[in-house]
LODOGU-203426 format. One record per residue: residue in one letter; residue number from 1; x, y, z of N, C-alpha, C in turn. Coordinates in steps of 0.05 Angstrom, whole numbers, plus 5000, padded with zeros to 4 digits. Example, Ala and Ser with C-alpha at 12.3 -4.5 7.8 and 13.67 -1.06 7.14 Angstrom:
BEGIN
@aa A i 1 n.east 5264 n.north 4886 n.up 5156 ca.east 5246 ca.north 4910 ca.up 5156 c.east 5264 c.north 4934 c.up 5156 .
@aa S i 2 n.east 5257 n.north 4955 n.up 5142 ca.east 5273 ca.north 4979 ca.up 5143 c.east 5258 c.north 5001 c.up 5157 .
This chain:
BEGIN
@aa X i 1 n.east 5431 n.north 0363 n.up 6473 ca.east 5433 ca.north 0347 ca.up 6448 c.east 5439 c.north 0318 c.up 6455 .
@aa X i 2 n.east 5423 n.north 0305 n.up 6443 ca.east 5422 ca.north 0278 ca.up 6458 c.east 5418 c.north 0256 c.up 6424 .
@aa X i 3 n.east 5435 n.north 0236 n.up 6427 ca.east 5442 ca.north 0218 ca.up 6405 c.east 5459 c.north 0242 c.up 6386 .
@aa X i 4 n.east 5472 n.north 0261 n.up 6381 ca.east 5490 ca.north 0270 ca.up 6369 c.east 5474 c.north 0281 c.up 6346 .
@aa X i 5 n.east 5442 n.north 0281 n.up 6349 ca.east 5433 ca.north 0301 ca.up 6324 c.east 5423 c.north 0316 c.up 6338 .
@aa X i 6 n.east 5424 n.north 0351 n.up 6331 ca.east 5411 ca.north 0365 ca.up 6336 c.east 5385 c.north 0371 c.up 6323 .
@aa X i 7 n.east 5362 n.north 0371 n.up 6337 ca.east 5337 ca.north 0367 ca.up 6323 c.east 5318 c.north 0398 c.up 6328 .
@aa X i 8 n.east 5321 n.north 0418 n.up 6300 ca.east 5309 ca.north 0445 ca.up 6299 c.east 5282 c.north 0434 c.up 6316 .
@aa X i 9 n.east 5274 n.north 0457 n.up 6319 ca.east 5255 ca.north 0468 ca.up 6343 c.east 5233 c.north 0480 c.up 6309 .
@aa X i 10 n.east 5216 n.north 0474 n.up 6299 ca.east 5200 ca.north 0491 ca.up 6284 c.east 5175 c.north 0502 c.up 6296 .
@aa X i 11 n.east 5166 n.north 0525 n.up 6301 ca.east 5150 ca.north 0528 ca.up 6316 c.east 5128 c.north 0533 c.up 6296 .
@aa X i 12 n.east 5101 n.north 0523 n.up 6300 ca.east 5076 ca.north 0533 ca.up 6279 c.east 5056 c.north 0551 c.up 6294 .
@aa X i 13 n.east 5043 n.north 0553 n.up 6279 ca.east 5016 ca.north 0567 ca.up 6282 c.east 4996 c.north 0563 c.up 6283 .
@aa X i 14 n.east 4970 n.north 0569 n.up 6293 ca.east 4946 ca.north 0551 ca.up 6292 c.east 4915 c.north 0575 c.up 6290 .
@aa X i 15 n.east 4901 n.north 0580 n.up 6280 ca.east 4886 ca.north 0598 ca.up 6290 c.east 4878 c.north 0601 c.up 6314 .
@aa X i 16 n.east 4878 n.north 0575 n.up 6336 ca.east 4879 ca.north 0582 ca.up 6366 c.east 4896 c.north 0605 c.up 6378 .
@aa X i 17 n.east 4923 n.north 0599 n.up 6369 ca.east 4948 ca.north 0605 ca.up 6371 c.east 4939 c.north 0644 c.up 6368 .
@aa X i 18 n.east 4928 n.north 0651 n.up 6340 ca.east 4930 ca.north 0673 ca.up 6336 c.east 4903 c.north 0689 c.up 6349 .
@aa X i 19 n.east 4884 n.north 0679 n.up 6357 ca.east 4862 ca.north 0685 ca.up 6382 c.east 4867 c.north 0694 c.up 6394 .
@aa X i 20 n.east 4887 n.north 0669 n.up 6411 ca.east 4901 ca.north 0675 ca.up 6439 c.east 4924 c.north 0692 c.up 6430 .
@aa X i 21 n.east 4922 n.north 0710 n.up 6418 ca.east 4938 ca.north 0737 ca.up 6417 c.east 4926 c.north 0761 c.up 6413 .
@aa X i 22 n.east 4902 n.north 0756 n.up 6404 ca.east 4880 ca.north 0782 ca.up 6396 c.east 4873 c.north 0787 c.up 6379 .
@aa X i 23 n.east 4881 n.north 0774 n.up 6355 ca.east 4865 ca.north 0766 ca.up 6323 c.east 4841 c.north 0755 c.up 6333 .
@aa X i 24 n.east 4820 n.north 0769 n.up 6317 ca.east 4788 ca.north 0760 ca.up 6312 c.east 4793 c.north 0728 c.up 6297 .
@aa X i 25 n.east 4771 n.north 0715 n.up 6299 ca.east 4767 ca.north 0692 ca.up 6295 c.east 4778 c.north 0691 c.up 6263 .
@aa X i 26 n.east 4754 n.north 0699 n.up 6246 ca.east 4752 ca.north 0705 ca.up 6221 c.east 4785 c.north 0714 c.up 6209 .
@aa X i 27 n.east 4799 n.north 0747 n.up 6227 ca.east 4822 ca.north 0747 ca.up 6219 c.east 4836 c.north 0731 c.up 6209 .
@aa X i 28 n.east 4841 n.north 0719 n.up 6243 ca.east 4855 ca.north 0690 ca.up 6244 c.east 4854 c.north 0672 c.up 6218 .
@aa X i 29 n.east 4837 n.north 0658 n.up 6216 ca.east 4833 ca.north 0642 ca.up 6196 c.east 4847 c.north 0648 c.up 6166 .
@aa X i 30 n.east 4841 n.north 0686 n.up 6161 ca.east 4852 ca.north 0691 ca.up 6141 c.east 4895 c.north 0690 c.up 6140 .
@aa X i 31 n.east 4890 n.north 0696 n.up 6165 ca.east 4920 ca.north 0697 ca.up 6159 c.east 4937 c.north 0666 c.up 6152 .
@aa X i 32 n.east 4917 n.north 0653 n.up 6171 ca.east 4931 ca.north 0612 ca.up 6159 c.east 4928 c.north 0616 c.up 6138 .
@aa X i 33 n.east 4903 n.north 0624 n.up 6117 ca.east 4905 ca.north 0616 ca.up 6087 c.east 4930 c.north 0626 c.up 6084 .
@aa X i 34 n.east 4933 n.north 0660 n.up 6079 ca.east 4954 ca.north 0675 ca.up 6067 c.east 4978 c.north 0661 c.up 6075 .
@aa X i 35 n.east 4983 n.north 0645 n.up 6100 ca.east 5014 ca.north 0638 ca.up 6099 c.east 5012 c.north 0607 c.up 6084 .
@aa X i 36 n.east 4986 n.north 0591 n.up 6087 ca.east 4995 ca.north 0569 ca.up 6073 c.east 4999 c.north 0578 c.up 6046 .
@aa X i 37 n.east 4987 n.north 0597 n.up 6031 ca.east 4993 ca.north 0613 ca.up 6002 c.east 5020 c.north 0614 c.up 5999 .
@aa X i 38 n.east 5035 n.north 0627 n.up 6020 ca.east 5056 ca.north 0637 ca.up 6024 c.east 5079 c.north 0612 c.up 6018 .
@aa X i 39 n.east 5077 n.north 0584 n.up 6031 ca.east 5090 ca.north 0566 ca.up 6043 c.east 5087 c.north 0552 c.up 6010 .
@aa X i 40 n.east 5062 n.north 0552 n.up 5996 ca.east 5055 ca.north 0547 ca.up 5967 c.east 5079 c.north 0566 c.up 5941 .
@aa X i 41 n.east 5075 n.north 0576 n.up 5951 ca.east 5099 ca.north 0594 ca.up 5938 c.east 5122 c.north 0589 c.up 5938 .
@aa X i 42 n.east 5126 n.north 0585 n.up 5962 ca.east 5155 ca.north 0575 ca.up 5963 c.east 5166 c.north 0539 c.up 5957 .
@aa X i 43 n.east 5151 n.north 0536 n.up 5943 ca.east 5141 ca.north 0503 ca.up 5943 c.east 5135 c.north 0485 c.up 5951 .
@aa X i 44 n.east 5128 n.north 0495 n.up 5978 ca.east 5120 ca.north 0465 ca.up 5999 c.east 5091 c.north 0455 c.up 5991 .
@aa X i 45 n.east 5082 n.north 0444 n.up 5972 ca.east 5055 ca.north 0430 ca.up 5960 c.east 5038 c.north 0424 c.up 5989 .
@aa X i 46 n.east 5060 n.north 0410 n.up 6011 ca.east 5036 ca.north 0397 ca.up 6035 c.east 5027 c.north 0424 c.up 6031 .
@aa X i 47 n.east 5023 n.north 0449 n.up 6043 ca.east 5006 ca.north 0474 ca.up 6052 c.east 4980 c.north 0471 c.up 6029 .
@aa X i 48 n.east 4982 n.north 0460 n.up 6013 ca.east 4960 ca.north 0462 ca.up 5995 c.east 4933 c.north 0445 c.up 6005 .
@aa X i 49 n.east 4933 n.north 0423 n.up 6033 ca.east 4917 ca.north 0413 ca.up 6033 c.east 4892 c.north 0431 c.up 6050 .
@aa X i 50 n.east 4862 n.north 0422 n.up 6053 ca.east 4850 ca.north 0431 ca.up 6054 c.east 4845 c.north 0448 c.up 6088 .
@aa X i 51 n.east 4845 n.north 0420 n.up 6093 ca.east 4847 ca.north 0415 ca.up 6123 c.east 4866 c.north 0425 c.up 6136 .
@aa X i 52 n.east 4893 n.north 0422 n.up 6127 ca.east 4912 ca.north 0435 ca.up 6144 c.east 4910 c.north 0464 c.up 6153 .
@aa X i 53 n.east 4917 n.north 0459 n.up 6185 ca.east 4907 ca.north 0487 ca.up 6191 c.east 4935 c.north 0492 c.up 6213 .
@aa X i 54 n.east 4957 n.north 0489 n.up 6211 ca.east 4978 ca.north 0493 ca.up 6225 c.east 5004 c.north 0504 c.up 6202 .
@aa X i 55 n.east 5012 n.north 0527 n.up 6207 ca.east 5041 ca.north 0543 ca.up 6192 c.east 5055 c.north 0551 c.up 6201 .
@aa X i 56 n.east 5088 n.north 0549 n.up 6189 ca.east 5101 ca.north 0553 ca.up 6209 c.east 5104 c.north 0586 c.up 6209 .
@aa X i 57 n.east 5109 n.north 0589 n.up 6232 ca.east 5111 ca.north 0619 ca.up 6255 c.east 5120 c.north 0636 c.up 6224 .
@aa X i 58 n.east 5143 n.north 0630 n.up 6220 ca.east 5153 ca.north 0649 ca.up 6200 c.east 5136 c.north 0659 c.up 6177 .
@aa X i 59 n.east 5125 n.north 0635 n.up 6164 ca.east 5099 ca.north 0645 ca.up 6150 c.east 5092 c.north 0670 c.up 6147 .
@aa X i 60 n.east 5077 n.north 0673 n.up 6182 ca.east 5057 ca.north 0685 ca.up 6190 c.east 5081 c.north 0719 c.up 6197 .
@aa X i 61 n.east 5087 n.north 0707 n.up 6207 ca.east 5113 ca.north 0731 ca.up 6216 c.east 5112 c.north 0750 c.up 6181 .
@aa X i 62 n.east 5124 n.north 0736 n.up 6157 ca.east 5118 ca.north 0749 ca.up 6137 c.east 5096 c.north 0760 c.up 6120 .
@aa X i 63 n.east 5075 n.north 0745 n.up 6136 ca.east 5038 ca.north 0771 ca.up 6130 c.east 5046 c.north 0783 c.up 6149 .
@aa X i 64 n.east 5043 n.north 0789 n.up 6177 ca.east 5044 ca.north 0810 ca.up 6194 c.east 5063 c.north 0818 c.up 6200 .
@aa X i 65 n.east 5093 n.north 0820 n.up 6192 ca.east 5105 ca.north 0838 ca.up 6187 c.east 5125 c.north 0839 c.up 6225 .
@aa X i 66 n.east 5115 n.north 0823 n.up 6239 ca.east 5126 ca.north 0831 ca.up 6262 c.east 5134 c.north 0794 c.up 6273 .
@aa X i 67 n.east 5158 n.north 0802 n.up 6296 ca.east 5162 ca.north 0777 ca.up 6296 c.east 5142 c.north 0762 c.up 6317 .
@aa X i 68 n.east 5139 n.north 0741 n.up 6321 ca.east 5124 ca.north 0726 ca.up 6334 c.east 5125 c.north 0704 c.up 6344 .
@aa X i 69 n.east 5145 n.north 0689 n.up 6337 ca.east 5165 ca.north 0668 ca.up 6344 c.east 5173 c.north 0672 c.up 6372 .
@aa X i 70 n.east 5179 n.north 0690 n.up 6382 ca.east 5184 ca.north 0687 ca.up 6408 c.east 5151 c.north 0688 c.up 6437 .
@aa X i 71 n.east 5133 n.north 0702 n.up 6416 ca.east 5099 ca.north 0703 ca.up 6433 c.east 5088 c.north 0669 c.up 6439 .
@aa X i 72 n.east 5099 n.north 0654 n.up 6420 ca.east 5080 ca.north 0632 ca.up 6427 c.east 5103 c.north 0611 c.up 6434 .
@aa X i 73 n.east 5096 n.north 0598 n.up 6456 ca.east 5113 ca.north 0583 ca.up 6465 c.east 5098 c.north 0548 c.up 6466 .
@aa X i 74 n.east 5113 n.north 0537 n.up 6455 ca.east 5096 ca.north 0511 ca.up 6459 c.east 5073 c.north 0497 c.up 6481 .
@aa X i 75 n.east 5067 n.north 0486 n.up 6487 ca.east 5049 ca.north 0480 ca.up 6513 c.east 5051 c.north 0445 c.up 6516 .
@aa X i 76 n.east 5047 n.north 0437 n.up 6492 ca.east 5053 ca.north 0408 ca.up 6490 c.east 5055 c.north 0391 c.up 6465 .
@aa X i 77 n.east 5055 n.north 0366 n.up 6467 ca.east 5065 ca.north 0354 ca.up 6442 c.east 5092 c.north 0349 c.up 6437 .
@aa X i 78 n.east 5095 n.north 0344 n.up 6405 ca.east 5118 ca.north 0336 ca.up 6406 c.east 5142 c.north 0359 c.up 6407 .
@aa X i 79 n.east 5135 n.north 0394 n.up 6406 ca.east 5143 ca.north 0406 ca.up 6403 c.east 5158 c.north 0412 c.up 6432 .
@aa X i 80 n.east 5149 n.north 0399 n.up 6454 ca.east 5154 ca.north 0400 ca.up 6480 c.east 5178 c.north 0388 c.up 6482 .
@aa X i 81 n.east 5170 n.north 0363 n.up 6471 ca.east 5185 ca.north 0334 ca.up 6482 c.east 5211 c.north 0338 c.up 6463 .
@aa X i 82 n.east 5213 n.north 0357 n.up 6448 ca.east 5241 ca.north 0372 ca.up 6427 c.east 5256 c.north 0382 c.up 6442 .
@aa X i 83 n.east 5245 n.north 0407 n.up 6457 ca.east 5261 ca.north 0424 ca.up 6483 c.east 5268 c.north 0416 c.up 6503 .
@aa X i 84 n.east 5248 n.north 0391 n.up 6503 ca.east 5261 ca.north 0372 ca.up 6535 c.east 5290 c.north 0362 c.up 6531 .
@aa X i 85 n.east 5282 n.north 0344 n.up 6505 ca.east 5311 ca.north 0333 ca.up 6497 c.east 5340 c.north 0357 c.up 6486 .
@aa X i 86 n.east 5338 n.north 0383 n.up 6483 ca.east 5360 ca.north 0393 ca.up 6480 c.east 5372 c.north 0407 c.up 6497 .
């Protein structure tokens, strides 16, 4: 922890993401809708845009029922440069 804020770790999702686990393409795709639905529900309006194609883990964890948060581990970005600093 560095500058005295601790900065959560949110991990998302990507249809790459769910590929590279063994979801069919098409699957894939369906499950981003159903969690941005999901994320819509719970009132986060951004999930409503068209384009967006990233949700977070938990989302997805609540369509499939299993956890998954621990399967995908960042690779890069700013999600890297989070774990570097804590």
């Amino acid at each position: 922890m560095k500058g005295g804020l601790a900065v959560p770790l949110l991990v998302t999702v990507t249809k790459s993401d769910l590929v590279a686990l063994g979801y069919g393409p098409s699957r894939s795709t369906d499950i981003i809708r159903l969690a941005k639905a999901v994320m819509v529900n719970k009132g986060f309006e951004y999930y409503r845009a068209r384009k967006l194609g990233r949700v977070p883990a938990s989302a997805v964890e609540e369509i499939l029922g299993i956890p998954i948060s621990e399967l995908i581990v960042p690779t890069s970005g700013i999600s890297t440069v989070k774990e570097e600093l804590s």
